[in-house]
N, C-alpha and C positions, 0 to 999 in steps of 0.2 A: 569638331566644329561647333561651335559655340551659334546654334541660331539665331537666338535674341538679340546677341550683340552683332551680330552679321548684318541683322534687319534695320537695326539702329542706326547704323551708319549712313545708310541711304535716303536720298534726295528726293521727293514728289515734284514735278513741277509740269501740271497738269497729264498729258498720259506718260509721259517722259517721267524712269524710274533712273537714275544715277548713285554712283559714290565717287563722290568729288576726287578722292585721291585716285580715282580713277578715269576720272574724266576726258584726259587728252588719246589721245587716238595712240600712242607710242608706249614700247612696250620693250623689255628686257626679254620676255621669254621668247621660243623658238617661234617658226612662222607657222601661217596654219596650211595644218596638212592638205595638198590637192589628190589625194587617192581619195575616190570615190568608190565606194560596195551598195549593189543592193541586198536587201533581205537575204535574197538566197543566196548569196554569193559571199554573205557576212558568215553563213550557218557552215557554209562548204567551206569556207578557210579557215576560222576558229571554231572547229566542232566543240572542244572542252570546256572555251570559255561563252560562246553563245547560245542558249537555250530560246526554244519555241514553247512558251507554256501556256498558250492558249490562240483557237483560230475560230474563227467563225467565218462561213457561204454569208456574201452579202443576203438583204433579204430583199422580197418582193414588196414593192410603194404599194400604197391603199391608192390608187390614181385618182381623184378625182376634177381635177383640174381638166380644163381646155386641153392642154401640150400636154399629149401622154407620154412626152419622153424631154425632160428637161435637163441641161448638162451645165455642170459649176465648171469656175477656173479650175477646179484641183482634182476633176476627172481623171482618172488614170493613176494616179500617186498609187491608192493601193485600193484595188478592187476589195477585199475582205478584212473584216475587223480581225486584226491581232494583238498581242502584246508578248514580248522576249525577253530574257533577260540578258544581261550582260557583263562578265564577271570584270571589274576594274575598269568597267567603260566610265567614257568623260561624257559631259555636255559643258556647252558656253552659249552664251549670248543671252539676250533679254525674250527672245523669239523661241529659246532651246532649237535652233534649228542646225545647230551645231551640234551634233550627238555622233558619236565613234568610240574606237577603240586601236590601241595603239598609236599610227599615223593615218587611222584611213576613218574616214565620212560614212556616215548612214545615207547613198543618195536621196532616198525615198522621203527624207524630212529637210534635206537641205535643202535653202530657199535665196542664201544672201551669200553671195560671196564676198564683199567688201562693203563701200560706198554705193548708191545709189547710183545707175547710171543717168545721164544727163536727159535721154529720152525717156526715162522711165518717170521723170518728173514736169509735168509741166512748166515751161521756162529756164528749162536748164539749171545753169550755175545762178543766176536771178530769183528762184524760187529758194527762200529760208532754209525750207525743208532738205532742199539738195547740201547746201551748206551745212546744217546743224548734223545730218549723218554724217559729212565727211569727217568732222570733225572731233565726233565721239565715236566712230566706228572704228574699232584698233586692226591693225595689219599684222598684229602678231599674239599670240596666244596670251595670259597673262600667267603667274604662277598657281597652280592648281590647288585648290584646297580640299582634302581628302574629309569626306565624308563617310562613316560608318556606318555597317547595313544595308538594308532596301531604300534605295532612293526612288521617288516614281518621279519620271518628267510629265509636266501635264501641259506647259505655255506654248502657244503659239502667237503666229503674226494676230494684233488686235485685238489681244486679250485684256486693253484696256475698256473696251468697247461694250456694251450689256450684246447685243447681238453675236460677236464672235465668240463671246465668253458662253453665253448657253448653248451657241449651237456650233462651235468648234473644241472649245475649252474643256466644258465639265462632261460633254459626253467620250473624251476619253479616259473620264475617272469611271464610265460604266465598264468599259472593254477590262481596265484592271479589275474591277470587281468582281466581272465574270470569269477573269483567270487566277480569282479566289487569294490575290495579293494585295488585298486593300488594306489590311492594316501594317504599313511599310513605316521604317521610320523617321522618315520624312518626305516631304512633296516641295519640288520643282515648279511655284506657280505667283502669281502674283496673288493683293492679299490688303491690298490698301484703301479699296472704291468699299462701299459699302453694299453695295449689292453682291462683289467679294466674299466680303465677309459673313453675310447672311447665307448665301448660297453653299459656302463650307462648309458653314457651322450645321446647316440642314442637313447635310451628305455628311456629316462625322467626320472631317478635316480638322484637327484642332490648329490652332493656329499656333503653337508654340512646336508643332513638326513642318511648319510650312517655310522655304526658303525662297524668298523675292529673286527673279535673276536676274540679272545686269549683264550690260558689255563689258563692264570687268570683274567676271565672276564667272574663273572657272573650276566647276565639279569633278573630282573626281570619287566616283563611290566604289564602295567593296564587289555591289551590286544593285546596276543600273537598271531601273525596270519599265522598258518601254513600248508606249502602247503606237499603235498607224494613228491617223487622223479619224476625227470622227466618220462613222456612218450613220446610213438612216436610222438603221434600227437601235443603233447607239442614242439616238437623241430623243427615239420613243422614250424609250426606256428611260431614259432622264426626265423626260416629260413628266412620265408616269409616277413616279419614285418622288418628283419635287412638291406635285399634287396631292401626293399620298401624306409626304413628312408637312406641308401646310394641314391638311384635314379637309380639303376641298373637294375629295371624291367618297362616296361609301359605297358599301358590296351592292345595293340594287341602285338599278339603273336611272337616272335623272333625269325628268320629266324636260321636254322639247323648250329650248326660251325662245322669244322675242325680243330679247333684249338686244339695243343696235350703241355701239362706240365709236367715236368721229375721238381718234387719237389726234390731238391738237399738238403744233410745236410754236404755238405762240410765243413762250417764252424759252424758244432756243435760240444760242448763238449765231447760228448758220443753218441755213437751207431752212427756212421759212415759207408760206404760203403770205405775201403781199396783200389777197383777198380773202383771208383768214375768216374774217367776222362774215361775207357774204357768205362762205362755204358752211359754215356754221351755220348760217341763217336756212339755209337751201337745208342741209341733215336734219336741222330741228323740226321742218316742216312736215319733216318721214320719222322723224319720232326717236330720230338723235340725241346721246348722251355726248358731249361734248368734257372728255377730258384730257389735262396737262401729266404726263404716268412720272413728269417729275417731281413731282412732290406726294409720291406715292410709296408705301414701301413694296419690296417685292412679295409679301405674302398679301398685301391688297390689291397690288397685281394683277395676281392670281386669281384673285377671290371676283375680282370686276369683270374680267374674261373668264371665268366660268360658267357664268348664265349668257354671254355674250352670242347672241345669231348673225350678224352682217357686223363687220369693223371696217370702217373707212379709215384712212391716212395718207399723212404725204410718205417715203421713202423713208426709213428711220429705224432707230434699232426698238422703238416702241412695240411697233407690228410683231416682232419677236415672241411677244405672250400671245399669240396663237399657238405655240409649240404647247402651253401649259394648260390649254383647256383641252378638259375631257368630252368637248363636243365639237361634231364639226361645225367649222365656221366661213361663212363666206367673205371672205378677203376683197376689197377694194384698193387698190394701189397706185395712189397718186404719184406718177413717177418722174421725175427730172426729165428733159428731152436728151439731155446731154449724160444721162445713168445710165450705162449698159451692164449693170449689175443686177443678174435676175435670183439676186439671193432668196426673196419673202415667194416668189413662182415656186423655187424649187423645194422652198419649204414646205408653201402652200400643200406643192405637190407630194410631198412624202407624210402629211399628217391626214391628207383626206380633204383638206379644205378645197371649197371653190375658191377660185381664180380672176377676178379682172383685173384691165390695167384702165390707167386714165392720165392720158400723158399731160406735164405741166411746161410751162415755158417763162420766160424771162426776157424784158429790154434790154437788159444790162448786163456788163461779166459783175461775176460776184452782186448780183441784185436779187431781190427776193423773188418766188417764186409766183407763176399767176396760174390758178387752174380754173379750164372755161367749165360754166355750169353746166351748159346744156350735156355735154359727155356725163359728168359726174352724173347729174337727174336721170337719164337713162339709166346708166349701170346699177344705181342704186335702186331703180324701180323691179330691174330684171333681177338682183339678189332679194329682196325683202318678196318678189312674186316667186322665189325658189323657195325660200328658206318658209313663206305660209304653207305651200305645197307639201314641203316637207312636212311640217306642223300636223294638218289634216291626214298624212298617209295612213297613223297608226290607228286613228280613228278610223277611218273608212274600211282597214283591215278588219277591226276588232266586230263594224258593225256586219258585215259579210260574213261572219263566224259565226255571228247571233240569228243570223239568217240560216 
């Protein structure tokens, strides 16, 4: 397989990855397989061709959050980090949630069986979105393209996304790293945003072994090397590693900041703060840095949330570069009333960070967003009175020793 020319062929059009000749939903090859195997049930029926070469005991959170016990959608899928191999296994789809061998499914990674269903999208057949999968989503496999060697699959759902991409995406490039198959000869991943391509190119990805994957595009390798989904200690370790290849950490330890970030989405498309400038105005007051992380690159990032102590924001995948600072940091989360997504809690909760929320609300569907002061001004009074506390603690050690 030819991957340059693979990757050529394919269509951007905003997260939406295509290849036009493949475009229509209809398909000459066979249909997709419905035998579904888990893990072990993959190991017990092809012992010769499925390999276990590396597992990890989930590990224990640093809790420091409120909720000492926080639960994501994707609970359950697989309690411990692994990765297998898998001799002449396939993957397909743009999600790789299509991964098997022979005719049977990896259950543990499949997510999509076809089109969207009508409830799973607000407004049914009315909503774009329902339409535009039904339309490129094929109902039957397409012809397979035989890939040579270690293939690693790394995409999942929303790895358009800066958020799913650091903290579902590249921390299953740590799991293969740790079962010491990282330099494979090619990767299963997207490769077009530029934070993408920066993030690769940090972790030693080149991009002429990277293959974009689509709904008409299906893998088949010599050998398929596939990691579970991320875990926590997966995305330390990502954390760690991205901090390190920036230069943003060294061997002694980094004196306590006061530095405070009020992540702005003034200039986003969608889910905006309406009272933007007043919110801004109220942070400045407490001694707010007031930034846009769009027009930032990801190693400045990095570099801004490293001295960072309290970060305010609205809901967004900004909040994310809490994962990338080597301190903890106190989390404010301005959140949607209508968002039951407690992605930035759980993260919170697995890096150490404190925890609040500060709920936002709306007149209007689809209108921007209004968050009242008076919540925010408290929350923000009680992290900036934590995070001094903390400040003084080593002091007050240091002077008790002197004594």
């Amino acid at each position: 397989m030819d991957i340059a020319q693979q990757n050529r062929k394919l269509v951007h059009y905003g997260k939406y990855v295509f290849a036009l000749s493949t475009l229509l939903p209809f398909r000459r090859g066979k249909k997709k397989p419905t035998g579904r195997l888990s893990t072990a049930e993959l190991l017990d029926c092809y012992p010769q061709r499925v390999k276990m070469l590396w597992r990890e005991e989930a590990g224990s959170l640093p809790t420091k959050s409120p909720h000492d016990a926080v639960e994501s959608d994707r609970t359950g899928d697989f309690d411990d980090g692994l990765v297998m191999e898998i001799e002449g296994g396939w993957c397909h789809g743009r999600q790789c949630d299509w991964i098997g061998i022979d005719n049977v499914v990896l259950s543990e990674l499949h997510r999509c069986d076809g089109p969207l269903a009508p409830k799973a999208v607000p407004g049914g057949w009315l909503n774009p979105r329902r339409i535009r999968r039904a339309v490129t989503t094929p109902r039957r496999l397409p012809q397979p393209v035989h890939v040579a060697g270690d293939v690693v699959v790394l995409n999942t759902s929303g790895s358009h996304n800066y958020f799913h991409w650091l903290c579902e995406v590249l921390p299953r490039l740590e799991l293969v790293r740790e079962a010491g198959v990282l330099q494979a000869d090619a990767y299963v991943v997207d490769n077009y945003k530029p934070f993408h391509r920066q993030t690769l190119e940090l972790l030693g990805i080149p991009a002429a072994k990277v293959i974009e994957p689509h709904e008409g595009l299906l893998i088949q390798a010599d050998r398929l090397i596939v990691p579970s989904l991320a875990t926590a200690v997966s995305r330390r370790r990502l954390g760690a590693r991205l901090q390190s290849r920036l230069g943003t950490t060294t061997g002694a330890p980094q004196p306590p900041s006061q530095r405070r970030l009020y992540v702005s989405r003034r200039l986003a498309r969608n889910r905006s703060l309406g009272n933007d400038a007043e919110v801004a105005a109220l942070l400045a007051s407490h001694g707010f840095e007031s930034h846009c992380l769009e027009q930032y690159t990801l190693a400045e990032q990095v570099r801004l949330f490293r001295d960072a102590a309290v970060v305010v924001g609205l809901h967004g995948a900004g909040l994310t570069n809490i994962l990338l600072s080597p301190n903890p940091i106190d989390l404010i989360e301005i959140r949607p009333s209508n968002c039951d997504r407690d992605y930035f809690e759980l993260l919170a909760n697995e890096v150490g960070a404190s925890y609040q929320q500060v709920s936002a609300s709306r007149n209007r569907w689809r209108g921007p967003w209004h968050c009242p002061l008076e919540p925010l001004d408290n929350a923000v009074r009680d992290a900036i009175a934590a995070s001094e506390s903390e400040l003084q603690a080593p002091h007050t050690a240091r002077e008790s020793c002197n004594t």
